[in-house]
Structure formats: C-alpha cells, structure tokens
SEKETI-445722 format. One record per residue: x, y, z of N, C-alpha, C in turn; residue in one letter. Coordinates in steps of 0.02 Angstrom, whole numbers, plus 50000, padded with zeros to 5 digits. Layout:
    nu    nv    nw   cau   cav   caw    cu    cv    cw aa
     X     Y     Z     X     Y     Z     X     Y     Z  a
...
This chain:
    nu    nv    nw   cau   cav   caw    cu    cv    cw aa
 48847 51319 46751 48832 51336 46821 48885 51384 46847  x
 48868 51441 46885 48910 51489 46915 48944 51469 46972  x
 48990 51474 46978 49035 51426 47032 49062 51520 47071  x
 49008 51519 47140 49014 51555 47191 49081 51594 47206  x
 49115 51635 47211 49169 51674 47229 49176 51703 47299  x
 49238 51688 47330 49270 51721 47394 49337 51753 47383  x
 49324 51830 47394 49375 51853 47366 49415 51877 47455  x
 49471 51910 47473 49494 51953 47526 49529 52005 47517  x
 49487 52063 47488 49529 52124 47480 49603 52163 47510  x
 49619 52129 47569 49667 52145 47585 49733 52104 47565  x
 49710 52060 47515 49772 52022 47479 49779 52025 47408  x
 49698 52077 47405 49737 52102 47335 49651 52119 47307  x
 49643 52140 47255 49561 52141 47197 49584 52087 47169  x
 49629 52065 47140 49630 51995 47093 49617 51943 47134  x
 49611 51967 47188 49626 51888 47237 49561 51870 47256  x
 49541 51805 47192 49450 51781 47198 49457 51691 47196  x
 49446 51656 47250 49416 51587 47235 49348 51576 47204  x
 49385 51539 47176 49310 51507 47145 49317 51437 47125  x
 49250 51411 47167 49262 51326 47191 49194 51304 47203  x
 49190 51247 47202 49134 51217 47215 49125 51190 47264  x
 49074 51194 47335 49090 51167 47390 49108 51087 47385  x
 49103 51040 47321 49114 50968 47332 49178 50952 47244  x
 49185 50888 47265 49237 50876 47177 49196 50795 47169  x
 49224 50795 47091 49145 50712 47090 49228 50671 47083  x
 49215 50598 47114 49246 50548 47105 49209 50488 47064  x
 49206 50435 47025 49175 50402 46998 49100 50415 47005  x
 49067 50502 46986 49009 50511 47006 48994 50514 47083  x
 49018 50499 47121 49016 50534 47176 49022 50594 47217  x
 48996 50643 47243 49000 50691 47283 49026 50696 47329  x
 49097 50725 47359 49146 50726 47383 49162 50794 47410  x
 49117 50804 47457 49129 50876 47490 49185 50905 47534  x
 49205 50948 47516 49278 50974 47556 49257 50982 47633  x
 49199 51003 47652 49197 50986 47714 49212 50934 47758  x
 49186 50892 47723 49196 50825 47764 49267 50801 47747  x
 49303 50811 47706 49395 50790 47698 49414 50821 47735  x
 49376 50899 47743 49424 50926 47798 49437 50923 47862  x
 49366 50904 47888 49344 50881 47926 49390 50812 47958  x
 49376 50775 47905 49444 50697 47926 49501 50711 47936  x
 49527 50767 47887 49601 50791 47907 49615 50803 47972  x
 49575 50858 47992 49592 50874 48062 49573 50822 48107  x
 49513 50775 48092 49511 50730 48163 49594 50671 48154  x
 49613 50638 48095 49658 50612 48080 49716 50648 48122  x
 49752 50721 48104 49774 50742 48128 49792 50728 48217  x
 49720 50728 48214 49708 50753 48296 49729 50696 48345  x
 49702 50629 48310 49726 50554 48332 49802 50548 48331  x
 49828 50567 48274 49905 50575 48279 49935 50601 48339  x
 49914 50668 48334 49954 50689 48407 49928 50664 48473  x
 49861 50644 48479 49863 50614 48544 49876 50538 48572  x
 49906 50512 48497 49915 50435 48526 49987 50454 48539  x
 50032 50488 48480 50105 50501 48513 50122 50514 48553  x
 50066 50572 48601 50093 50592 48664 50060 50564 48726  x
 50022 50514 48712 49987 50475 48748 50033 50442 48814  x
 50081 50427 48816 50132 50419 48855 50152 50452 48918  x
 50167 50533 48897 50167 50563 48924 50132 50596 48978  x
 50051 50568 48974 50007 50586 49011 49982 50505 49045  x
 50027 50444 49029 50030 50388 49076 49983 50342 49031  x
 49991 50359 48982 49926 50319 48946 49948 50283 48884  x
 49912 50248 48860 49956 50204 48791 49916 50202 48733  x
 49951 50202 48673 49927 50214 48613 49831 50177 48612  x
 49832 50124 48631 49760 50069 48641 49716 50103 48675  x
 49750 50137 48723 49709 50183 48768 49648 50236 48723  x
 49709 50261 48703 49661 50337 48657 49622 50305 48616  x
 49645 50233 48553 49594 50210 48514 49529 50174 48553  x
 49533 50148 48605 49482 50122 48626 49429 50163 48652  x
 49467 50246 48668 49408 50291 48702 49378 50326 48640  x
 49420 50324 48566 49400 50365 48534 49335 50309 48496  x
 49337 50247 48506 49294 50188 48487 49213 50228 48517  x
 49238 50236 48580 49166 50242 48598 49160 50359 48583  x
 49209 50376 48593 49178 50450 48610 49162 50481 48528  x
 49184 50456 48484 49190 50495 48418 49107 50482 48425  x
 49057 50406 48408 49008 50399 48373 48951 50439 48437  x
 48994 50453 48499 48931 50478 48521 48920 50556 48520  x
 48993 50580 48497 49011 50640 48500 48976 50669 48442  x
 48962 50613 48392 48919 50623 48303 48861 50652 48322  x
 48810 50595 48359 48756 50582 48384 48742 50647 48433  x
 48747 50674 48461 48744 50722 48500 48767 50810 48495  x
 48835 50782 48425 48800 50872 48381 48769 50857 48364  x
 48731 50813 48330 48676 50805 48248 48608 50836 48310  x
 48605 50802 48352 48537 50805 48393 48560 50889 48421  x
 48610 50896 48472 48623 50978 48471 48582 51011 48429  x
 48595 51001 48365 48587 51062 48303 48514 51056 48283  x
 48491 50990 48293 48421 50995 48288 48376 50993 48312  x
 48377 51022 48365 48360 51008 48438 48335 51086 48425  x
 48395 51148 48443 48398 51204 48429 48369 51251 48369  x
 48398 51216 48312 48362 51252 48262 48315 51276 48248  x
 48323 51343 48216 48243 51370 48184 48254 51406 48140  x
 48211 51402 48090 48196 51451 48017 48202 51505 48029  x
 48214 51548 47975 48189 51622 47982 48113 51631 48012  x
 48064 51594 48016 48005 51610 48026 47998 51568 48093  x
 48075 51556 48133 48049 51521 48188 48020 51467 48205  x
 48026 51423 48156 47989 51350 48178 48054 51306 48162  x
 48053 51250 48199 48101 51207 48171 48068 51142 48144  x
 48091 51146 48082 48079 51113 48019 48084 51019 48017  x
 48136 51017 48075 48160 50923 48101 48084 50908 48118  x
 48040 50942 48144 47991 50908 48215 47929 50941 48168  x
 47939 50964 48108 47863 51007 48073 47824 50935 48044  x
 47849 50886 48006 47817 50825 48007 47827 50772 48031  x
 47806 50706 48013 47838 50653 48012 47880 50639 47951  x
 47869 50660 47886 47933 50642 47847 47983 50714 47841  x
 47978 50728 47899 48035 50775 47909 48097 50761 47953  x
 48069 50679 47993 48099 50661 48048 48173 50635 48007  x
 48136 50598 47933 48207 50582 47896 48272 50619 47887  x
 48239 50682 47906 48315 50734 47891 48348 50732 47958  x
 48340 50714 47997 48377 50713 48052 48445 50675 48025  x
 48422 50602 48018 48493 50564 48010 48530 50593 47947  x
 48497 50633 47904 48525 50667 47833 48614 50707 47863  x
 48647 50692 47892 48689 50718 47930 48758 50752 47864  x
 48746 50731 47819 48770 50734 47754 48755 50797 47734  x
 48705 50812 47748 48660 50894 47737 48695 50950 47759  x
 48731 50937 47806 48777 50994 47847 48712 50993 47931  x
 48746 51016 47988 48720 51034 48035 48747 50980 48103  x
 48790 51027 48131 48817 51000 48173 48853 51052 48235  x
 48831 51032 48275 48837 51093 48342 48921 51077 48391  x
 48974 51104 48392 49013 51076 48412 48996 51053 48484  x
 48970 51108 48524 48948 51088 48620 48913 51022 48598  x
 48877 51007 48562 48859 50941 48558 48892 50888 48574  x
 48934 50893 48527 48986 50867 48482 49035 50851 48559  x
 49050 50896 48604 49071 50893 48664 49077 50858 48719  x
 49001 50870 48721 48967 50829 48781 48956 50748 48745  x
 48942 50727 48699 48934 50671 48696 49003 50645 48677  x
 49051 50675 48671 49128 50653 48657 49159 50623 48749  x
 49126 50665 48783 49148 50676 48850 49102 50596 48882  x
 49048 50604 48861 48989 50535 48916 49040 50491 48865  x
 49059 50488 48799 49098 50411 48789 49169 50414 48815  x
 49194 50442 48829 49254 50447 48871 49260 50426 48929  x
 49207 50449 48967 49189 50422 49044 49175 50353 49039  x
 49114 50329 48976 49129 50259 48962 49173 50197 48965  x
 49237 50248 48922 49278 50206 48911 49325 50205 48943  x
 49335 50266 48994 49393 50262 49038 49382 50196 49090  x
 49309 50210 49110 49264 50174 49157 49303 50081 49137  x
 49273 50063 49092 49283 49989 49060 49366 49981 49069  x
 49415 50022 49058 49482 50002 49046 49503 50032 49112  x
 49463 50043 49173 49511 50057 49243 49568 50130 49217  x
 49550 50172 49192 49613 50214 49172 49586 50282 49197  x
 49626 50341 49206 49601 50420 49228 49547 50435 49191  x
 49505 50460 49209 49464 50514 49141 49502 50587 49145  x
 49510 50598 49206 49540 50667 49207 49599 50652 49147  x
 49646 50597 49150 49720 50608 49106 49701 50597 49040  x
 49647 50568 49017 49636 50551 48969 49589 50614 48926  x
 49548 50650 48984 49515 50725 48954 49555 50769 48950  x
 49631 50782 48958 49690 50817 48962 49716 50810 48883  x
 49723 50762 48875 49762 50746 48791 49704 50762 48717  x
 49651 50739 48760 49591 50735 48730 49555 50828 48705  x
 49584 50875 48763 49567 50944 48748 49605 50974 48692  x
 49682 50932 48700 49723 50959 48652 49704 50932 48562  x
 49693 50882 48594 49662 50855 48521 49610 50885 48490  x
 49554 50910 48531 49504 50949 48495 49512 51027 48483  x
 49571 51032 48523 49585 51112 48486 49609 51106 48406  x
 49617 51052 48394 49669 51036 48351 49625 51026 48260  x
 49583 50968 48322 49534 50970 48272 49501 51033 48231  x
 49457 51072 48286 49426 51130 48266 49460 51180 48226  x
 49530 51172 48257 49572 51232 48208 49569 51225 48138  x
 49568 51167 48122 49578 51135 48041 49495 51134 48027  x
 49455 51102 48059 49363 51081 48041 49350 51137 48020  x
 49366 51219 48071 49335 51268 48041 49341 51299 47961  x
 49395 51273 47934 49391 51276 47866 49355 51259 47820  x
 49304 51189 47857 49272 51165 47817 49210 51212 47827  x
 49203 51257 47835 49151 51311 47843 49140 51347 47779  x
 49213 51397 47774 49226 51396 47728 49210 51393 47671  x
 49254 51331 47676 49208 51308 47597 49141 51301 47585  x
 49100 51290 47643 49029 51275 47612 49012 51340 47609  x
 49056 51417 47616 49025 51478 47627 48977 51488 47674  x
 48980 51447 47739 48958 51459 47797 48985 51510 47854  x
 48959 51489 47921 48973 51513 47986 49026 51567 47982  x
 48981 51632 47961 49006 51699 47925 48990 51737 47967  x
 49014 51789 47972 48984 51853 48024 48951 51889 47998  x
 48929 51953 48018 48907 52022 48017 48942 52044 47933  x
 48903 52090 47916 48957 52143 47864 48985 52181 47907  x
 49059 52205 47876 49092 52251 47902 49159 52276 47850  x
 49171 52307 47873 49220 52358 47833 49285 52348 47840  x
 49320 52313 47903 49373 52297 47920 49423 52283 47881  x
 49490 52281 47891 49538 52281 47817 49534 52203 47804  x
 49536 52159 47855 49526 52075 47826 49448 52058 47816  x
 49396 52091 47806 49329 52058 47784 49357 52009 47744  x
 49301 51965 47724 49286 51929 47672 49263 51946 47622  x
 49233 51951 47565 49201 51965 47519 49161 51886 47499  x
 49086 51873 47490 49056 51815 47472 49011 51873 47406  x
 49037 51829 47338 49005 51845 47291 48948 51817 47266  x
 48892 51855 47237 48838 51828 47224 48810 51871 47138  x
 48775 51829 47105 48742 51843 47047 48725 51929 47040  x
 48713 51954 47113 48697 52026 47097 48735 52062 47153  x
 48784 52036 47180 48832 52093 47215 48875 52055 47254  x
 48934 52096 47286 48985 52062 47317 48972 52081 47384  x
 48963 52031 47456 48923 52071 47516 48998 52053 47565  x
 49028 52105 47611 49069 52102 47636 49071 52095 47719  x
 49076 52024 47735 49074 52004 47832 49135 51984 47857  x
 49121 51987 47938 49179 51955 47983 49192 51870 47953  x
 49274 51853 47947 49261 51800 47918 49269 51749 47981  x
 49212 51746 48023 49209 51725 48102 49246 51645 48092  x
 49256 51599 48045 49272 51533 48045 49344 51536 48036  x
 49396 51623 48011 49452 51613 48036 49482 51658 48106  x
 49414 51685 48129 49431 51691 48207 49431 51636 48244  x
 49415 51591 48224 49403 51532 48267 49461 51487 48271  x
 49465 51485 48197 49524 51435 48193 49589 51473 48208  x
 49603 51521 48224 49669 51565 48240 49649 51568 48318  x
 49612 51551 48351 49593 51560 48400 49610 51507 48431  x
 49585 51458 48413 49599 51380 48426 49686 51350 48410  x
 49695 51376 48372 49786 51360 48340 49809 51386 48418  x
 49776 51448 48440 49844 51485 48495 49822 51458 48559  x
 49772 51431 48552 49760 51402 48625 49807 51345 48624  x
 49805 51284 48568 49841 51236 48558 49906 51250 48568  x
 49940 51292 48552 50014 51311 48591 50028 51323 48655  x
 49969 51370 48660 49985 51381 48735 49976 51320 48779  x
 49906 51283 48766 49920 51218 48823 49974 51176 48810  x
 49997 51170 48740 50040 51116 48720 50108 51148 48760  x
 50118 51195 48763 50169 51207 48786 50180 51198 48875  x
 50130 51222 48890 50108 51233 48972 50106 51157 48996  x
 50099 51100 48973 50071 51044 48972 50152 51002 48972  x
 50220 51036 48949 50270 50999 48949 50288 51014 49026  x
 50266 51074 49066 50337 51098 49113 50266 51107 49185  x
 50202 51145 49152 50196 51179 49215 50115 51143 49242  x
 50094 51084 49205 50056 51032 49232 50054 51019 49296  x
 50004 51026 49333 49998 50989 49428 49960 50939 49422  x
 49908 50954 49384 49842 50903 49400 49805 50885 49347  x
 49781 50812 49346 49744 50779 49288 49678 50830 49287  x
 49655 50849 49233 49604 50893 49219 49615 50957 49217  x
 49678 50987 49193 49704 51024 49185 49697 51081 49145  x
 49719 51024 49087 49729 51033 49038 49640 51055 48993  x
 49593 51000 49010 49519 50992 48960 49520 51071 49017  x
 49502 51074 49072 49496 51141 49093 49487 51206 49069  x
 49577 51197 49049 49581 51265 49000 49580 51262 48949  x
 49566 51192 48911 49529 51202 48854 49443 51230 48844  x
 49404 51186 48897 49363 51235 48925 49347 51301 48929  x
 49390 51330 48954 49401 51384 48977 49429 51450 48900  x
 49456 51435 48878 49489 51469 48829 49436 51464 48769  x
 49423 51412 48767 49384 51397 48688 49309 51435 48694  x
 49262 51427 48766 49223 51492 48801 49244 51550 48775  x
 49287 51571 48790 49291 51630 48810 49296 51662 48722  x
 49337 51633 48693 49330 51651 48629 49276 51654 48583  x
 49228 51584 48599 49149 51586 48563 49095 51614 48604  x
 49125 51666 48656 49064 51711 48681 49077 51776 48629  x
 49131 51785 48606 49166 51836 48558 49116 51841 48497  x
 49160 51771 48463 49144 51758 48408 49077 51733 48394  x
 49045 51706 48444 48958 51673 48445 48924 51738 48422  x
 48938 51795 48463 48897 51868 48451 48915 51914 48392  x
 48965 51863 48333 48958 51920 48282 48922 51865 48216  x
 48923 51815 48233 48881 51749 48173 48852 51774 48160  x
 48802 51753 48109 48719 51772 48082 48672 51713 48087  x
 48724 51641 48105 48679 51561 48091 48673 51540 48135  x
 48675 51590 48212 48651 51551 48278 48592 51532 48281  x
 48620 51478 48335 48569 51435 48357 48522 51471 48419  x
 48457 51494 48425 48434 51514 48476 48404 51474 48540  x
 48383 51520 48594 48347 51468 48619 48253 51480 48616  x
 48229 51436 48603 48160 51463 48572 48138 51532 48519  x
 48114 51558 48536 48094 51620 48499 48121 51664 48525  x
 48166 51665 48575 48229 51729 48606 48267 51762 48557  x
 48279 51792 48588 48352 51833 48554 48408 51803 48601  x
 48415 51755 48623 48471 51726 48649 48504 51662 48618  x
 48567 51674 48623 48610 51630 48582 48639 51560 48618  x
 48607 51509 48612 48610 51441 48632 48685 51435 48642  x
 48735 51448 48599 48805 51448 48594 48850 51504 48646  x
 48818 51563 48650 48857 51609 48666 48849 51601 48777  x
 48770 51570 48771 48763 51583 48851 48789 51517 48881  x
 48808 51468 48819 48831 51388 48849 48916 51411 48850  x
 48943 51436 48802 49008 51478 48797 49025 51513 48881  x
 48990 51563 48863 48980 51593 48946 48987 51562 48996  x
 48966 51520 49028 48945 51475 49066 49009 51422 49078  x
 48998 51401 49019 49057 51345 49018 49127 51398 49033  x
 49166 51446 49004 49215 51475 49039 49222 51511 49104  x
 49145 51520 49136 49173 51538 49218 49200 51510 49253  x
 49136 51444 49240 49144 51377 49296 49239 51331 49280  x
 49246 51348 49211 49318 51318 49208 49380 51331 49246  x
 49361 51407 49226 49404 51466 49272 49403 51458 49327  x
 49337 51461 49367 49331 51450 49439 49347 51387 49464  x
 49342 51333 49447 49363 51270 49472 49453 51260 49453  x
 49477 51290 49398 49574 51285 49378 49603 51345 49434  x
 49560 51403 49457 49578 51434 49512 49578 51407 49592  x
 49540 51376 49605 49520 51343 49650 49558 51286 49682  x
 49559 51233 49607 49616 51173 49625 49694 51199 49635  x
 49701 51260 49602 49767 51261 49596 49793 51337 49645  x
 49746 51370 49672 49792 51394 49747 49741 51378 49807  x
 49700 51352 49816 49679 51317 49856 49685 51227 49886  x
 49685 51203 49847 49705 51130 49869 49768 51111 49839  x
 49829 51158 49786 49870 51143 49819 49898 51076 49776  x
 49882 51049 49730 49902 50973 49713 49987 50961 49697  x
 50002 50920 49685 50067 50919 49678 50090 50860 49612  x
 50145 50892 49582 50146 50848 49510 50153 50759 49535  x
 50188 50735 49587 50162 50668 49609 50091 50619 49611  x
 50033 50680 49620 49977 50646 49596 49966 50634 49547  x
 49996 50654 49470 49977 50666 49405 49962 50568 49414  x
 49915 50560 49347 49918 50472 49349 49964 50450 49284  x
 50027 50494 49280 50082 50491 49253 50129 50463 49278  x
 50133 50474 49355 50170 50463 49398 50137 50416 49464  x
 50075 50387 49446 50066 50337 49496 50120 50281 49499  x
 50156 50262 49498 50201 50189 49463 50247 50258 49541  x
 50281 50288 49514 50338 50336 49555 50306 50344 49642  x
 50213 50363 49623 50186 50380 49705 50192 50324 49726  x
 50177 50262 49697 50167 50199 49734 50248 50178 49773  x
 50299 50187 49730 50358 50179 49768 50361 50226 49819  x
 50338 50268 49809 50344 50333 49866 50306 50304 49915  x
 50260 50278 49927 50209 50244 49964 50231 50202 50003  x
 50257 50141 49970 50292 50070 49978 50367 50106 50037  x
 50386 50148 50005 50432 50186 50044 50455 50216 50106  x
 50382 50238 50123 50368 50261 50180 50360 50220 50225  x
 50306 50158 50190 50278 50117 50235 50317 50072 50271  x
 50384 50045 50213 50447 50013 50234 50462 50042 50282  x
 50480 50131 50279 50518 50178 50348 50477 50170 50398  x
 50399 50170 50403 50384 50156 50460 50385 50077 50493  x
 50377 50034 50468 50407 49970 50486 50462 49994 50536  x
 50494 50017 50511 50581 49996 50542 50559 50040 50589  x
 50522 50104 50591 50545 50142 50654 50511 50105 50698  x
 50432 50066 50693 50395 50049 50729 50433 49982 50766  x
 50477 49941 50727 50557 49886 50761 50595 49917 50792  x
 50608 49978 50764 50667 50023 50839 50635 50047 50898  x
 50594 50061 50872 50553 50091 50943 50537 50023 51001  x
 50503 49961 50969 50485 49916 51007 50552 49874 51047  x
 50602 49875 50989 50676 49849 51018 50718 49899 51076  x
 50705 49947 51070 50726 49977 51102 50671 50006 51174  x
 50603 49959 51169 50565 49952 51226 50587 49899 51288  x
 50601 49851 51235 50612 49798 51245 50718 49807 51280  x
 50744 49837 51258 50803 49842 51306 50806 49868 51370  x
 50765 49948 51348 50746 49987 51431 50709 49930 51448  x
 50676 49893 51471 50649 49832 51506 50696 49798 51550  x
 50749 49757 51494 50809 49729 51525 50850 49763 51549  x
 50873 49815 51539 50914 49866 51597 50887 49876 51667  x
 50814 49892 51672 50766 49920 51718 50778 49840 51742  x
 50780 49780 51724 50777 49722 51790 50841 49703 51802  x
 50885 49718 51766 50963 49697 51793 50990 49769 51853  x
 50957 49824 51839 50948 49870 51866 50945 49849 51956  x
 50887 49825 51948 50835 49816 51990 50879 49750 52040  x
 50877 49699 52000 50940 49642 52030 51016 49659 52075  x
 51020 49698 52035 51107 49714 52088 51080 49752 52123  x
 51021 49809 52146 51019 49845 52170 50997 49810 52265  x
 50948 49740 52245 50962 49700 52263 50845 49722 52284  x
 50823 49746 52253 50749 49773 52262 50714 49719 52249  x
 50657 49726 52263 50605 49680 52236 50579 49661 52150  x
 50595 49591 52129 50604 49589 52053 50541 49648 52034  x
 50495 49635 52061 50429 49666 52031 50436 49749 52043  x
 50490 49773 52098 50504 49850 52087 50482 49866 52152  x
 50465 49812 52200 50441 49848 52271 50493 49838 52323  x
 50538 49895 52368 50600 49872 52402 50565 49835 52454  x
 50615 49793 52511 50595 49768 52566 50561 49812 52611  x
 50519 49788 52668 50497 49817 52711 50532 49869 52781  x
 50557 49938 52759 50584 49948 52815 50575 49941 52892  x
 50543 49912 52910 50520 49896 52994 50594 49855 52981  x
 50558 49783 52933 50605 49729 52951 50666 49757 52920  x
 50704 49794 52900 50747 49801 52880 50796 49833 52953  x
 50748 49874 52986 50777 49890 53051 50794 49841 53105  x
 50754 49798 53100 50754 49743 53152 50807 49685 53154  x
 50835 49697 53089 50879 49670 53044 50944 49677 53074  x
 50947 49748 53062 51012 49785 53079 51027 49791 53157  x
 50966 49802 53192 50976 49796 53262 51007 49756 53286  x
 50978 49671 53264 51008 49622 53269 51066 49600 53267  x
 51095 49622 53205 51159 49613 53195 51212 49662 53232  x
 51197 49720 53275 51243 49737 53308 51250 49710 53379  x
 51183 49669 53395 51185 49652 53452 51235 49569 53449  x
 51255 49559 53401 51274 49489 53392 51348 49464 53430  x
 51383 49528 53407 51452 49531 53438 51451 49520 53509  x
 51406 49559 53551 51417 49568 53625 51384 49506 53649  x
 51333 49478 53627 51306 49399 53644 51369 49358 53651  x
 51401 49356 53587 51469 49316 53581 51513 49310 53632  x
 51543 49406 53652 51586 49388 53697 51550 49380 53772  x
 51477 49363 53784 51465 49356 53855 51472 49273 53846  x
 51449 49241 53800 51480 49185 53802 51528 49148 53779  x
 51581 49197 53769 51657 49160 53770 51706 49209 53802  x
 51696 49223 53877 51737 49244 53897 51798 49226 53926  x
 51849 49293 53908 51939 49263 53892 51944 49262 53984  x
 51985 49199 53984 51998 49196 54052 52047 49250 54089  x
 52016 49246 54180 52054 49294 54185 52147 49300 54198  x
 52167 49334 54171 52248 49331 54174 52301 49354 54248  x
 52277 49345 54303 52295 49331 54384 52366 49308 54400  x
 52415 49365 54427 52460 49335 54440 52465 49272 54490  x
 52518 49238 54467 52514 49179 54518 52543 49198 54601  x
C-alpha cells in the first residue's frame, strides 16, 4: 500500500512525510487525530485547573464544568457537521436514508464542526456553573483560554488526516499533498489556524495577568479574535460547510457575526459602563469586606449624627432653664410681665406711707 506524502518546499525537495493517518496497537486502529486531539484537550485541562485560582475558582470547579461541557460540546459538533453537510452533488448523505442515520453516531469517521463544538461546550457550562452557584462569566474566561489552546494543537490533527486544506497556490510555504499521479500544491489553512490560535493564546494569557476589568472578558476576545481569523481562513478552505445549496459559508458568516457582536459588546462594557477590577468574582471575598466596611462607617456616622442630636437637645433646654423661658420654648406673657414690674416700683412708696419716720420738732 502507498503511504500518501506531504512534502513543504520551502524546507527543502527532500523534505517528504510519509505516514499513515493511524498506527495499529494489538490490531487496533489508532488514529493520530484523535491522540492529537487528547493532547491538546489534556493540555488544555492542565492549564485551566492551574490557573483556576486566579480567576476565583478551584481545581473541582473546572472538572465538574468540564463533566458536563466536553460531552455536550461532542454532541453538538457531530450534529453541527451533520446538520450542514453536503456532497459534491449537494445532498446530504446523514438524512438520504434510514440506514444512513447510523453514520451519524460513526463520529470515529471524522466530522466535527468546531462552532458546534462551542455552543454546546458553552449550554454545559451554564449548566454547571448554574448547579455549583459559581460565575459563568469567570469560568467562560479560563475556559476561552483553554480552547485556544486546544485548537492550536487539534488543528494538527487535520493534518494528518490530509484534511482542512486550502486553495492551490504558489506561495513560498504551500504545502505539497502527493498523489499516485501528481503533487497538487495549497494554502496549508490548518497551520494558519493553529499559528493563529497560539498568538491569540499569548495575547489573552498575557492581558489576563495585569489588564483584566471584567468577568467575560476574556471568552469575549476569544470570541472576537478566533472570528476574525476564521472569516480569513474559512474563505480560502475547499471543505466548507454551506448553507443549503448557497454559495455561502456556514463557518465564515457565523465567524463574521460572532466577531462584531464580541467587539461591540468588549467596546461597550469597557468605555461605557466603566467596570472596575473589584467586581471581578476573584475579588468578591475583598468587595464583601469593602461592603461590610462601609456599612460599619455608616453605622457610626448614623450614632454621631443621632448623639450629637441628642446633645443640641440638652444644651437647647439647659439653655432655655437659666434663661429662665418657658421649658417648652414659649417666654412669659409680656402684659403680665409689665404689670409685674409696675408693681414692684410702686412697693417702696406704699411702705414709706405706712411707716412714717416721726417728726423730729424741736422741743
């Protein structure tokens, strides 16, 4: 049997693989896709349970969401891809019989849509954040980095099966895919992707130590970046997925789409509302003291203020006491206050009409 060749002229004419997309283990079939495939998701679990911390979350955390998001994330490329698909002659082949329905679960076959793969990673996430009381936003943050991570490495497994290839072209890095009657030369689109995906992974990984505001951040511009690159790379493939009998690319207008709205909503949260790294749910444990904090300060001012109601009170009646006024704040009546005083000057002269000094008469 002829064992297929990938050569890359720009590393040399001698420079030819030749491999078989699988290796047998005790008679078993053992395809490099799928090892590679585990590598990178393995990988990918690594770094997000380590840094799981960091984003307020704990190692149990990530395994319990990845419990539920991996099998639905399966379930939902497999259906993606076959959902979409069609022959060269335009029909799709899953839904042409009833014993065609068996190839669906054939998932072994190859065919798997990553946006699938996405969205049903994302509804088990919400799941599981849901059940364990925890962020989805902090948890779709670690979770973006992880799937850049993934993809960077999965796309290899392309690769090897001599898949998800581009256009011919002439370029100094083509590929070369050899065949029985000629060597045909394309974009090798599965290492635009994965070089694509590596630099996004730095860039958030890096952006993600210092210049983080807000939970959802991060899946955002993973969002956002990973778009923008498979509107690129979607339009030079040859194995898109369409939508019906269009000339439109199921991948490239969901690509599209998915990086405006990312853009527009990471623009939005972040000079319009403004968030501040205290909301992260990294730092709930820190807001809550901040909280508790305040609420203590207002206590006390709301005791100074009332204690110190409560003194102007007692000043205002000792006030009021020596001044000699009415306790309740109303002075005496001046009529009688005059009548008062009248009185008392008339008191003296009453006196001396009745005690007058005898008269002093010489004898």
């Amino acid at each position: 049997m002829e064992i297929p060749g990938i050569t890359f002229p720009m590393l040399g004419d001698e420079f030819i693989l030749n491999f078989m997309p699988y290796f047998t283990i005790f008679g078993w079939k053992i395809y490099w896709y799928g090892v590679i495939i585990a590598v990178g998701f393995l990988l990918a679990v690594l770094y997000t349970t380590k840094r799981a911390p960091v984003f307020g979350l704990t190692e149990d955390d990530m395994i319990d969401t990845l419990i539920w998001a991996v099998p639905l994330g399966i379930i939902c490329a497999r259906l993606y891809y076959v959902i979409f698909y069609r022959d060269s002659e335009g029909v799709n082949p899953y839904f042409d019989g009833v014993d065609d329905l068996k190839d669906i679960i054939r998932i072994w076959n190859g065919g798997l849509a990553i946006y699938g793969g996405v969205i049903g990673g994302v509804a088990g996430m919400i799941l599981a954040t849901r059940m364990k009381k925890i962020r989805t936003r902090a948890v779709a943050d670690i979770s973006g980095l992880g799937l850049l991570i993934g993809q960077a490495i999965g796309r290899w497994g392309n690769f090897t099966n001599r898949e998800a290839f581009g256009g011919t072209t002439t370029l100094p890095w083509k590929m070369g895919l050899k065949y029985s009657y000629g060597t045909f030369y394309h974009h090798p689109t599965f290492l635009y992707e994965s070089l694509w995906n590596a630099l996004g992974f730095v860039i958030l990984h890096c952006w993600s130590k210092k210049h983080r505001r807000f939970d959802g951040e991060l899946f955002l511009g993973y969002l956002a970046w990973y778009g923008l690159g498979r509107v690129w790379i979607e339009g030079l493939r040859t194995d898109s997925l369409y939508l019906g009998s269009s000339n439109l690319r199921i991948s490239q207008l969901v690509a599209g789409l998915t990086f405006l709205v990312s853009l527009g909503i990471l623009l939005y949260v972040r000079f319009f509302r403004h968030p501040e790294p205290e909301d992260l749910w990294v730092n709930r444990d820190k807001k809550a003291q901040i909280l508790e904090q305040e609420r203590l300060e207002q206590e006390q001012r709301q005791t100074e203020a009332a204690e110190e109601a409560v003194d102007t009170e007692m000043n205002d009646a000792f006030r009021i006491l020596k001044s000699g006024a009415d306790p309740e704040g109303m002075t005496a009546d001046p009529v009688v206050e005059q009548v008062e005083v009248r009185e008392a000057a008339e008191e003296p002269a009453e006196e001396a009409t009745e005690n007058p000094e005898p008269d002093k008469t010489e004898d």
